[in-house]
N, C-alpha and C positions, 0 to 999 in steps of 0.2 A: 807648713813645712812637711814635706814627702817622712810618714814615719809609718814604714809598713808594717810594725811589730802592731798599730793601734787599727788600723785595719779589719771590719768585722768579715768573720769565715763562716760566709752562706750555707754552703755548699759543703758539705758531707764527704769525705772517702769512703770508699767503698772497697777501695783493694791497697791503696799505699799506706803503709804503715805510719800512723802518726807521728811516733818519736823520730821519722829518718832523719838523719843528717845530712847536709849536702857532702858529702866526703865519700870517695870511691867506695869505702866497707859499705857501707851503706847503701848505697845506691846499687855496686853490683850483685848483692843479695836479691836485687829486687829485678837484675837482669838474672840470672840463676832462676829464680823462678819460674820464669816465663820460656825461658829456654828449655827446661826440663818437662814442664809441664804437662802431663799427659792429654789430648785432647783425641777424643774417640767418636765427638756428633758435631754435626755442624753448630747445635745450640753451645757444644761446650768451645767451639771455636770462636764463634760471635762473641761470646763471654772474655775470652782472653783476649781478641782486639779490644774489648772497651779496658778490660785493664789494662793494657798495654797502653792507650790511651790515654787513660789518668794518670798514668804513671809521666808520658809526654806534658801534660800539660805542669805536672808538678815540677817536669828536669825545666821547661819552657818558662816557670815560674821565676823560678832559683837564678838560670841567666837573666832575666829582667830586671830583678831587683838589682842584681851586680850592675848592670849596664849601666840602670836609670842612676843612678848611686855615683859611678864613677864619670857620667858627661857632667851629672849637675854639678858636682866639681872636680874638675880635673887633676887639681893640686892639691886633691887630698890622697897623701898616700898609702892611707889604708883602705880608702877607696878603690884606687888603681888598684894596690895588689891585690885585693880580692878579684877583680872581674879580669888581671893579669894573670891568677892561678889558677882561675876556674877555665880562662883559654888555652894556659901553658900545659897544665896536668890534667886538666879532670874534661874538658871539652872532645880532647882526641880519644880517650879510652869509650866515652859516651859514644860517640859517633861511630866508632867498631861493634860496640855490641850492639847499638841499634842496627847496625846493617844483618849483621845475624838476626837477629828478629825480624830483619825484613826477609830475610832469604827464606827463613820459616815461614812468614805468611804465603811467600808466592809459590812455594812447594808444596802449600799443602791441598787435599783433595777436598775440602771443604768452602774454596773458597767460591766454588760456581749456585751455590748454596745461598750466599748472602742477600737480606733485601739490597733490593733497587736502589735504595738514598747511599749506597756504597759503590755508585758504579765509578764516580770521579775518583774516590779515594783507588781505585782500584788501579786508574791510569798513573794517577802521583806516584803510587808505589810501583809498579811496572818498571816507570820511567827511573825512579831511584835508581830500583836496581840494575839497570843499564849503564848509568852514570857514576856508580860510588865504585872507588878503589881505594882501596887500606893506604895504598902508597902517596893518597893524597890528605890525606889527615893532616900529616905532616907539613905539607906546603898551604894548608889550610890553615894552621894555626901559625905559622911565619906570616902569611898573608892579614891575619887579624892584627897581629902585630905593629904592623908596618898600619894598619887605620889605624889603630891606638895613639902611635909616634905621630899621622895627622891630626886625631885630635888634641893631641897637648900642644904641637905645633900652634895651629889657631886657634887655640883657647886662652893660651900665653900672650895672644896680641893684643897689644893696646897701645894709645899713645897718647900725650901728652896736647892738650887743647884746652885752648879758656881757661889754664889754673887746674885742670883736672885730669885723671888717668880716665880715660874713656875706654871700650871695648869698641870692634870695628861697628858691630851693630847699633851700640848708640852714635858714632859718628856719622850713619846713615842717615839721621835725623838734619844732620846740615844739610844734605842735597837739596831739601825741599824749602832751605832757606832763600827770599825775594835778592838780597844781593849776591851778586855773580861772584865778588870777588869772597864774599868767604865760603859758597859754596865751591868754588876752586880751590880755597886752602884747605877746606875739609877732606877733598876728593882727592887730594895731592899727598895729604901726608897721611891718608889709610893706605894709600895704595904704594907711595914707598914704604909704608911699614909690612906689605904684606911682600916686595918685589924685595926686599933682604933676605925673607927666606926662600927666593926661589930656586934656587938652586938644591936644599936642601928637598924640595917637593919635588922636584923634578927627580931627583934620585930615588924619591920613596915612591913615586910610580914608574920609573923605568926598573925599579924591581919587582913591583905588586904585577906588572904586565908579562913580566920574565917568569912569574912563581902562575900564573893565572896559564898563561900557555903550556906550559909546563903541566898542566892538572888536565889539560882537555886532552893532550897527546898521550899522557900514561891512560886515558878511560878508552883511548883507541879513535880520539877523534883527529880530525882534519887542525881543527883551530879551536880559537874559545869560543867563538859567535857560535856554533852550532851546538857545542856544549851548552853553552848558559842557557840556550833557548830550549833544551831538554832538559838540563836540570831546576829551569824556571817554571816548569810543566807550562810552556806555551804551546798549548794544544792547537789552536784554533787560529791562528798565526805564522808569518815564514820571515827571514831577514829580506825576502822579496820585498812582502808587503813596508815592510819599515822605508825600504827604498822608495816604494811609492807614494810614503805620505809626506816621504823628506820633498820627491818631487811636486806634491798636491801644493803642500806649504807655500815652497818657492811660486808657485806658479799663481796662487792666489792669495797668499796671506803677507809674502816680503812685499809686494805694491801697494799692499795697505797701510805696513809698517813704515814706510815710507814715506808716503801721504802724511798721515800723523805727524812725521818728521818736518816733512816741509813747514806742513802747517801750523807746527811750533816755530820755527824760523822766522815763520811772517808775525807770526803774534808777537815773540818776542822781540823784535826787529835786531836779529842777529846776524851776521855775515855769513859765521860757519856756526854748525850746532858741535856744540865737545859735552863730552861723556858727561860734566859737570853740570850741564841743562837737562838732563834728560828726568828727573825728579822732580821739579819746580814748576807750580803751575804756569803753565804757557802765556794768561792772564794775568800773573804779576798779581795775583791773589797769595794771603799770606798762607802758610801750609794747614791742610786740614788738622784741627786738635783735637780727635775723639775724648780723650780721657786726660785726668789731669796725674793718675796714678793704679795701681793693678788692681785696686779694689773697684775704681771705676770702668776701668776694662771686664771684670768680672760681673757686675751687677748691669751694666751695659748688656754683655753679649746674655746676660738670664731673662732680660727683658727680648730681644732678636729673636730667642728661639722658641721665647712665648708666644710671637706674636708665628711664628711660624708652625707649632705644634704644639697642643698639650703636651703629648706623651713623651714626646724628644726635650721638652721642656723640662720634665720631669728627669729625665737622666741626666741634664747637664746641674741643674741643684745639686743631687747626689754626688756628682764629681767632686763640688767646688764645694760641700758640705763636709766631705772624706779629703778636704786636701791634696787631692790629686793633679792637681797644677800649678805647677813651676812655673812662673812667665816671664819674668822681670830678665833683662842682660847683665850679667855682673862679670868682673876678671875672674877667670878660671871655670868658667862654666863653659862647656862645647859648642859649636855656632850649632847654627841652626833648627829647626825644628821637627817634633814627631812626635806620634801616641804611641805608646808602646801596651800590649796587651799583660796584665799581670791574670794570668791563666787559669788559675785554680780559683782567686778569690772573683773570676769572672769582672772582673773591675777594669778599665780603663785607666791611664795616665796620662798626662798633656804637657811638656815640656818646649818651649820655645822662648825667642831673645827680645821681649818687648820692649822698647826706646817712645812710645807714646807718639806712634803714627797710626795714620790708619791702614795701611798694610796689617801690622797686629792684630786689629782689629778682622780682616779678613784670615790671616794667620788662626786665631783661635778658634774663627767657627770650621776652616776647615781641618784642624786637627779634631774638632766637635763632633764632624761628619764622620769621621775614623773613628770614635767613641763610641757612636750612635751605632753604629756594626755593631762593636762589643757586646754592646747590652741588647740589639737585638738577640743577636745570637744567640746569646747567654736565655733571652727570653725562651726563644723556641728549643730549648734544651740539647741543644748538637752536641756530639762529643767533640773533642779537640781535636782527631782529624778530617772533620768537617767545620772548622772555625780557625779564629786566629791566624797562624801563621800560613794556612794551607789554602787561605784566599785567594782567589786572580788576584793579581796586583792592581791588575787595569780597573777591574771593580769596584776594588776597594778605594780608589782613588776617585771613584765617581762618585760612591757616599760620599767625600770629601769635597772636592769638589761644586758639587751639586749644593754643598750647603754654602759652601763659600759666595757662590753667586746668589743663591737664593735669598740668602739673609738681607742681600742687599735692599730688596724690596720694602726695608722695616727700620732703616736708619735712620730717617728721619724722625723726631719727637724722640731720640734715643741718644744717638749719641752727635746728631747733629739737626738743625734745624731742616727745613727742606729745601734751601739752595745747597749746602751742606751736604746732605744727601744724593742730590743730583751731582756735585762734582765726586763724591765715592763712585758715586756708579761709572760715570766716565772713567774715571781713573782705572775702577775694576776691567771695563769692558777695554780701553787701551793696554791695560798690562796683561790681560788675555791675548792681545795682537801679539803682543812682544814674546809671551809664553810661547806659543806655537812654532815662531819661528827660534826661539829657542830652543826646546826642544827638540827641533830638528838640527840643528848647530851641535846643541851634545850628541845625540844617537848617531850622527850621520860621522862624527870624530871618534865616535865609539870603532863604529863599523871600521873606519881605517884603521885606528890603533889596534885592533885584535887580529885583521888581518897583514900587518905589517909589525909581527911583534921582535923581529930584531932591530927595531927601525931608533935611531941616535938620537937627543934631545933635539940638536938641531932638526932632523929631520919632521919631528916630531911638530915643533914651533910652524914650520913651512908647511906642514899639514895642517894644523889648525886653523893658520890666519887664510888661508885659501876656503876651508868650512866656512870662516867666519864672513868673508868676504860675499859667499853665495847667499848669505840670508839676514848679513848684519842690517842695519839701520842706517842713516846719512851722517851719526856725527865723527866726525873727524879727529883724532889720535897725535895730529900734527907735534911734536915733539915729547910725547911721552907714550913711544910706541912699546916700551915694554909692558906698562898696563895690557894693552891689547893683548902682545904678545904671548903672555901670561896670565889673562884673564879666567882660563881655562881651570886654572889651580884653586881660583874658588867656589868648585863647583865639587862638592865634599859629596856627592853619587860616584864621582868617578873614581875616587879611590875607595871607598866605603860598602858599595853597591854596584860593581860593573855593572852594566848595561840595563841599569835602573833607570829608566828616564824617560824611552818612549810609552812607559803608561800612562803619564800624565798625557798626551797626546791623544792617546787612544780614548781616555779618561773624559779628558773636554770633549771630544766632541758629544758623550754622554751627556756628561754635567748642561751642556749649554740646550739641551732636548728635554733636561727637566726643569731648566729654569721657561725653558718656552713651554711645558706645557703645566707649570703653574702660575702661567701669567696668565692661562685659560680658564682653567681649574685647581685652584690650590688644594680643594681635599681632594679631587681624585688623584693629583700628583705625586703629594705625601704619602696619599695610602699604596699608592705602587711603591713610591720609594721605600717607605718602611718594609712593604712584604718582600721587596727585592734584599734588602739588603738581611732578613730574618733567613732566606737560602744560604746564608753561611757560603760553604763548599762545595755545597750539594751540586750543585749545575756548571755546565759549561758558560764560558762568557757568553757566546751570543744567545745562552738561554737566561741570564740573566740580564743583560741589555733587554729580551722578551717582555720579564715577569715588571720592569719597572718602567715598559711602554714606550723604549727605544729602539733607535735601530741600530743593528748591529755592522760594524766596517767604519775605518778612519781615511781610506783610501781620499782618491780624488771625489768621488761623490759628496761624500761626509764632509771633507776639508772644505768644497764650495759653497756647502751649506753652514757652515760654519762661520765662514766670509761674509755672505750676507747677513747670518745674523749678528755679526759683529759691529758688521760698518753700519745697519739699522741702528745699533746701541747708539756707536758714538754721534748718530747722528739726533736720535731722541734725546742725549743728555750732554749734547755737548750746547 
């Protein structure tokens, strides 16, 4: 059980005052200072970036603990109000005086002065200050808002199955059940339980897109795509290129996704494939059962990462020795999954909805690979605006990533015998097909919706299902087309995270470059991977695709290679 009071604190302050408070007195003392502070040499200005610094990771700390606190259960509501009061009061005043602190950095004459391992942080804060407007605080924390109201939304879901209140995550676990017809009733009544509140979700993103457009035109932009992609510090990137990977995808990954379809069809000897087949081994095999409970999921995934690394080995103990992982699905916990960084104590967190598949199984080690960042990081002693939150995205998703395939190499005599292992890996290597072209379904829905942001639910539906059309798979909807229609809404990036999605994209084609080249060399792999991922902040993406022996670009090049190394998989383990 998550108890951060027990938690040991490595790590020393050096400039924040121990007894602080999370509470405005307190905290804007500690802006006050920093504002006032006299700075006369570049040593004395280097010195107030790092406290300026600690001071971020301590405010970066404070939101975590609220956040981690209020997903694991939603319907606590002492939980909600605190991570509700720290967004409603104490978030927007934060985010003002940090921008003064940042306008102080970028005015001052010292900053041409600084080492070299500050050139990225130099661009992030550039790019800030281009982007922040006071008058969007405001629609910033309405916009938090309205995620919060999604996440009690689906965290409140459940329904009634076999004598029991289930959550949707464990009714996931019926798809990969051998008979059709109760994988049908399972897939039937999660999806009318989630098509009652659609309407209600439909309203809470035609306003988070009204408050989002709204924030890029007060900073002086065009729309939000251009905004997000400068306040995402997408340096190295254009909404061009996103265009061309959605066309890479299509043009080489939807025929493959396809394929697979068919040739589920034939295995299963089915007329039409519906939504309700597409989890169930094609073989009429019964579903894979890694673990029989969290404690075997856990001692399962310590042996994976043993066999993958010592030293990665050795952090993921320390996780699960420190209580750091949430796993399990229960009513009133948040869907989905993620690691969230607890800043100061340099520690990792692991929260996700385990229902005893093996998805979970790959679930854990790649929130594992987000972890393994952490404590690198934390190893090579970066400050916090070279770590944590100041990472590529894309990046950080390839340590993730990267371990999630990689692990796969070790499941066997783990958590399944080695036919066992062999249908994991198909299954991973297939639901990387479907990834990609998903992917490109959300980004490429993204792109319309921010460019068409007066645009009416209806409208809205008839743009979707035309994305979805371009890259969907063969099964058919034939009278429960509002699933389709509304599939969209459970996809908690798009109200959570605008235009969080093509780094998974960008992400694999990394991940699937280190799984191929520790199929060659497993230590020289690791040892890129690990010093890649020890750069923290420090570098550009495509110098850190460099330092961990990738290539850099997801274009059509990347995506064709991709393809092939995919359809090689399913054809080795299928």
């Amino acid at each position: 059980m998550f108890d951060y009071g027990k938690l040991p604190r490595e790590f020393r302050r050096r400039y924040v005052p121990e007894g602080i408070k999370f509470e405005w007195g307190d905290v804007s003392k500690v802006f006050e200072e920093l504002s006032s502070r006299v700075i006369a040499s570049p040593q004395e200005f280097e010195r107030w970036v790092l406290d300026a610094s600690e001071f971020d990771a301590y405010l970066y700390e404070q939101r975590a603990i609220r956040y981690i606190n209020s997903t694991r259960q939603t319907d606590n509501t002492e939980f909600t109000k605190a991570y509700e009061d720290y967004v409603e009061r104490l978030e927007p005043r934060i985010k003002v005086a940090s921008f003064e602190l940042l306008k102080r950095y970028a005015a001052s004459p010292f900053r041409s002065a600084l080492p070299r391992s500050y050139a990225m942080e130099e661009r992030r804060r550039d790019a800030a200050v281009k982007t922040f407007r006071v008058e969007n605080v405001e629609l910033e924390k309405q916009d938090s808002a309205l995620s919060q109201a999604y996440q009690r939304t689906m965290g409140a879901m459940t329904v009634q199955y076999r004598g029991q209140e289930r959550t949707l995550q464990q009714m996931a676990k019926f798809l990969e059940e051998t008979d059709r017809g109760v994988r049908e009733e399972a897939w039937r009544l999660a999806n009318e339980r989630v098509i009652r509140e659609s309407g209600a979700l439909d309203d809470l993103y035609t306003r988070m897109v009204s408050l989002r457009d709204a924030e890029a035109r007060n900073a002086g932009y065009g729309g939000f795509e251009d905004y997000v992609f400068a306040k995402k510090n997408r340096f190295d990137y254009t909404p061009a290129d996103c265009v061309s990977f959605h066309d890479a995808v299509e043009e080489y990954i939807v025929p493959l996704s396809r394929e697979l379809d068919r040739a589920r069809e034939e295995k299963m000897r089915v007329d039409v494939l519906r939504p309700w087949d597409l989890n169930v081994d094609p073989d009429g095999l019964p579903p894979l059962s890694p673990f029989a409970d969290i404690d075997g999921l856990v001692v399962g995934a310590k042996k994976v990462v043993a066999e993958v690394d010592a030293e990665l080995s050795g952090y993921f103990d320390r996780m699960a020795g420190l209580e750091l992982l949430d796993l399990d699905s229960r009513k009133g916990k948040a869907p989905g999954g993620y690691q969230d960084e607890l800043a100061e104590l340099r520690l990792p967190f692991i929260f996700m909805n385990a229902a005893k598949r093996d998805s979970d199984v790959r679930t854990l080690l790649h929130e594992a690979g987000h972890s393994f960042h952490t404590f690198l990081m934390s190893k090579s002693g970066l400050p916090f605006f070279n770590a944590g939150e100041n990472l590529p995205l894309e990046f950080a998703e390839v340590a993730s990533m990267s371990m999630e395939i990689v692990s796969g190499e070790h499941y066997g005599g783990v958590f399944y015998d080695q036919d066992g292992a062999r249908r994991s890996n198909w299954w991973e290597a297939a639901a990387n097909i479907k990834l990609f072209a998903w992917i490109a379904t959300i980004d490429a829905f993204q792109h319309w919706v921010y460019h068409h942001p007066d645009h009416s639910p209806e409208e809205r539906a008839r743009a979707w299902l035309a994305t979805l059309d371009r890259f969907c798979g063969q099964e058919s909807y034939e009278g429960v087309e509002d699933a389709r229609r509304y599939r969209w809404q459970r996809q908690l990036h798009l109200y959570e995270s605008p235009f969080y999605y093509i780094e998974y994209g960008v992400a694999l084609t990394g991940a699937l470059g280190v799984w191929a080249r520790y199929r060659e060399d497993r230590r020289d792999a690791i040892e890129a991977y690990r010093g890649a991922l020890s750069l923290g902040a420090t570098k550009s993406l495509p110098e850190l695709f460099e330092a961990a022996g990738l290539k850099w670009g997801f274009g059509d090049t990347a995506v064709r290679r991709c393809a092939g190394v995919l359809r090689s998989a399913i054809r080795e383990y299928g």
